[in-house]
C-alpha positions in Angstrom: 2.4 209.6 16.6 2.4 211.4 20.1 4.6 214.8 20.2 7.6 213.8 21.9 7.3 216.1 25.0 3.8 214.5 25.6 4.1 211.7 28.3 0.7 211.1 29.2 -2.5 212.0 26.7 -6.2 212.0 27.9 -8.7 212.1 24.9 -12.0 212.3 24.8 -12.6 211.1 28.4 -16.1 210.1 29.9 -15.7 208.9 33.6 -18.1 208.1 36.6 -19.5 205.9 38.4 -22.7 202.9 37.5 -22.8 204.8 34.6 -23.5 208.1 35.8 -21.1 210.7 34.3 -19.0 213.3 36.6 -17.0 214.4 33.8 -17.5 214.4 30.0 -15.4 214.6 26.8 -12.2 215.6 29.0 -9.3 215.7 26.9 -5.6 217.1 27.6 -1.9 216.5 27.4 0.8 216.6 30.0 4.3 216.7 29.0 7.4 215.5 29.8 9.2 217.0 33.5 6.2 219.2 34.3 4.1 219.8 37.1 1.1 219.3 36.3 -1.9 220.4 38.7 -5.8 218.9 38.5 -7.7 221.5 40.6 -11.7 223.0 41.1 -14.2 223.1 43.8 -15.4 220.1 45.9 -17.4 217.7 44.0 -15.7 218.9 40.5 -14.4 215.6 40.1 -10.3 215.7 40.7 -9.9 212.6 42.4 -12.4 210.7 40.0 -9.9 212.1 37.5 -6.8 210.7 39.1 -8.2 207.4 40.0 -9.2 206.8 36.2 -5.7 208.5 34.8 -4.2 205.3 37.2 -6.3 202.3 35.7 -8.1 202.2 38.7 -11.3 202.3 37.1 -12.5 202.0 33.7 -13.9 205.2 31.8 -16.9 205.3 30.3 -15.9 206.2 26.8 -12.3 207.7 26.2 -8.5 207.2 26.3 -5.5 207.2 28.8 -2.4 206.9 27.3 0.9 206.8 29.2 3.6 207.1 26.9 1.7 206.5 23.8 -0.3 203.2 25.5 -3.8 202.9 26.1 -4.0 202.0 29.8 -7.8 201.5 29.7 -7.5 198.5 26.5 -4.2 197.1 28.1 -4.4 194.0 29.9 -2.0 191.2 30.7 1.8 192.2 30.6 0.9 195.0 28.7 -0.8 196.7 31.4 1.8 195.8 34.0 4.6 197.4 31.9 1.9 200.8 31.9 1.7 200.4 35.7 5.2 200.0 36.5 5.9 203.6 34.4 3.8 205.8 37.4 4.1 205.6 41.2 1.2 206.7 43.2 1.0 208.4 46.6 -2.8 208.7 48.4 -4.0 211.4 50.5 -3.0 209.3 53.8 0.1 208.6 52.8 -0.9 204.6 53.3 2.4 203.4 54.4 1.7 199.9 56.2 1.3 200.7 60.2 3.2 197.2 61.3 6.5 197.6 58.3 9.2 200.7 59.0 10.0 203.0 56.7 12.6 201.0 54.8 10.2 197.8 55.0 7.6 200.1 53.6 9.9 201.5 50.2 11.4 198.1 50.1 7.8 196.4 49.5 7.5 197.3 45.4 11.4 196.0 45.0 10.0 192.7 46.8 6.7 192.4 44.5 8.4 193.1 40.8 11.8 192.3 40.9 14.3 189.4 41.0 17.3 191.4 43.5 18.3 189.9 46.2 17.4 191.3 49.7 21.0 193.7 50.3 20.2 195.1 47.2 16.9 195.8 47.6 17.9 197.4 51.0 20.2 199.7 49.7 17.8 200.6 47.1 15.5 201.6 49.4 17.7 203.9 51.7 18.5 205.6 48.4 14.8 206.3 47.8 14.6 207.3 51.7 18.1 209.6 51.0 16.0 211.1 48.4 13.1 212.4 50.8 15.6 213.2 53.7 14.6 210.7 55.6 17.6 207.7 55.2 18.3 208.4 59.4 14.4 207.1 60.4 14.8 203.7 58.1 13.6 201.4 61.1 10.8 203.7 62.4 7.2 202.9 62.0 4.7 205.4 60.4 3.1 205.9 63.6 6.7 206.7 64.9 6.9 209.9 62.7 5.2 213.1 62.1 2.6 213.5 59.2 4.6 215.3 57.0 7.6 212.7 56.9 4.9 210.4 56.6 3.8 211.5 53.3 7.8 211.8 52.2 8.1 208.2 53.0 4.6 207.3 50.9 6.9 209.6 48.1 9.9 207.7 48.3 7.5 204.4 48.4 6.3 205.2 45.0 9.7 206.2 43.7 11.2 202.7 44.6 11.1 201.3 40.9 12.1 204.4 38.8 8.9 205.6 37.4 8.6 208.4 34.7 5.6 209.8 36.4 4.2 210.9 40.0 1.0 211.1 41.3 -0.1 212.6 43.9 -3.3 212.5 45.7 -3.7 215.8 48.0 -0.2 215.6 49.3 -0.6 218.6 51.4 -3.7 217.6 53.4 -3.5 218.1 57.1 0.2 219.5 57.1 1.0 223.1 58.4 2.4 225.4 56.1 6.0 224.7 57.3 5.3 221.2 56.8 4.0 222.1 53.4 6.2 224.2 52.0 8.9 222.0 52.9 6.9 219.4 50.6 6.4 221.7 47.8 10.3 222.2 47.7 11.1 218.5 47.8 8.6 217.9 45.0 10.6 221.0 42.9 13.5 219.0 43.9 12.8 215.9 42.2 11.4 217.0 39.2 14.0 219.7 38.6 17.2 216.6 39.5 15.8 213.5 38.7 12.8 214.9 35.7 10.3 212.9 36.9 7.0 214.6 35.4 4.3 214.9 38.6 0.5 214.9 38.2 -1.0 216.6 41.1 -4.6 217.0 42.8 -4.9 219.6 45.2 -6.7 222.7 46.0 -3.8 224.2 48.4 -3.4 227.6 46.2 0.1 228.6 48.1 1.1 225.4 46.8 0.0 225.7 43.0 1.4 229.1 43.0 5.0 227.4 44.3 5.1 224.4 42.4 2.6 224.3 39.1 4.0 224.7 35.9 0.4 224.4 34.7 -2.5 223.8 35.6 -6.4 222.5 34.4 -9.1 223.6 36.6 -12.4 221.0 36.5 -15.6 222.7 37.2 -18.8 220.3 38.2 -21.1 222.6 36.4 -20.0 221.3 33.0 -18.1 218.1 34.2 -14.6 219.8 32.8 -12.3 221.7 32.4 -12.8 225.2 32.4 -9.4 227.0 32.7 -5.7 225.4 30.9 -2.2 227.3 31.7 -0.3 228.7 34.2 -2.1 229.6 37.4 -0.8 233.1 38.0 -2.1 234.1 34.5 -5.5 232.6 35.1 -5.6 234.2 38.4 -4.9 237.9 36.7 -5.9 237.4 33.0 -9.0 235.0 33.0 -12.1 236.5 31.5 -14.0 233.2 33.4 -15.5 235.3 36.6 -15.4 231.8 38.3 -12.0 231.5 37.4 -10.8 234.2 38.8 -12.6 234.0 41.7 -11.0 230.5 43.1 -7.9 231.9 42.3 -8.1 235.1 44.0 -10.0 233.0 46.8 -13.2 235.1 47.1 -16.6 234.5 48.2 -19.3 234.3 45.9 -21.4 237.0 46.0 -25.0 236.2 46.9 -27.7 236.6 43.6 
């Protein structure tokens, strides 16, 4: 039996790419209404993390489970009922260029469910509402600044009620403005609606604001280094490395 706070469990996870491992034997638990941050250097193997944590490639050797189910042995129904538990937002945002806003959140509502098109609307505009952004429902993505755009991607994945969030780099390109205002709308939702977010990112202002915990990957030994709350790892780490990416130092030359 899972602990009941757990929502999604990776065990034991081997992942890569034609067989060539970037991580190895990665296990860890997220639980329920957290804020959950994948972080490390460049090349550590965050997004190759994600992308396997989604279904969107198959591990190596290892486990994903999403509320107790194995998303890598599901197939069929099965793995549609996993999918439709998570909604996914990409570095780009990825809203369709030629579909508004409302078009855009309104496209998950047309793909896996039976409403009818006022109710799928008004569903939509409630997802928009959500994200502060009901008053640009017929503008196009190119029509609106890059930080709405990824607020829109946000209320995109949100359109079918998922338990979970991910979220690829949300604070790429923005300004800090832009991004702070991001990291309080994420704080938002997960404090009013308890949706539990998994996020990859290296923005440190933005772990500090919004992380209830973090894992920090390391490409040295393909995983995780570092478990728990970033300000403790920052200050009480005995890892050198640790501490180092935390306080954001240079590495001193041999």
């Amino acid at each position: 039996m899972e602990p009941a706070d757990t929502i999604i469990r990776v065990q034991d996870l081997t992942a890569g790419y034609d067989g060539k491992a970037i991580l190895e034997h990665v296990s860890f638990d997220v639980h329920r209404g957290e804020v959950f941050v994948i972080l490390g250097g460049s090349g550590c193997g965050k997004s190759t993390l994600l992308k396997h944590m989604i279904g969107l490639y198959p591990p190596i050797s290892g486990q994903v489970l999403i509320d107790g189910a194995d998303i890598v042995t599901a197939d069929g129904d099965a793995r549609d009922a996993i999918l439709r538990r998570f909604g996914v937002t990409y570095q780009s945002g990825a809203l369709f260029g030629s579909m508004t806003l409302l078009e855009n959140v309104r496209l998950p509502l047309e793909a896996f469910t039976q409403l009818d098109l006022e109710q799928m609307d008004l569903l939509a505009r409630m997802k928009l509402d959500l994200v502060g952004l009901v008053q640009f429902t017929g503008h196009l993505p190119a029509e609106i600044s890059g930080g709405m755009q990824k607020r829109a991607a946000i209320a995109r994945a949100m359109a079918l009620d998922p338990r979970i969030l991910f979220l690829d780099e949300p604070s790429a390109g923005l300004d800090p403005i832009t991004s702070a205002e991001l990291d309080a709308l994420i704080l938002r939702l997960a404090g009013s609606l308890g949706v539990t977010f998994v996020i990859v990112t290296h923005e440190l202002a933005s772990i500090y604001a919004i992380a209830d915990r973090v894992i920090m990957l390391d490409k040295r030994v393909k995983g995780i280094i570092a478990d728990g709350d970033p300000r403790r790892l920052r200050d009480e780490s005995t890892d050198p490395y640790v501490r180092q990416f935390f306080n954001r130092e240079a590495e001193l030359a041999a």
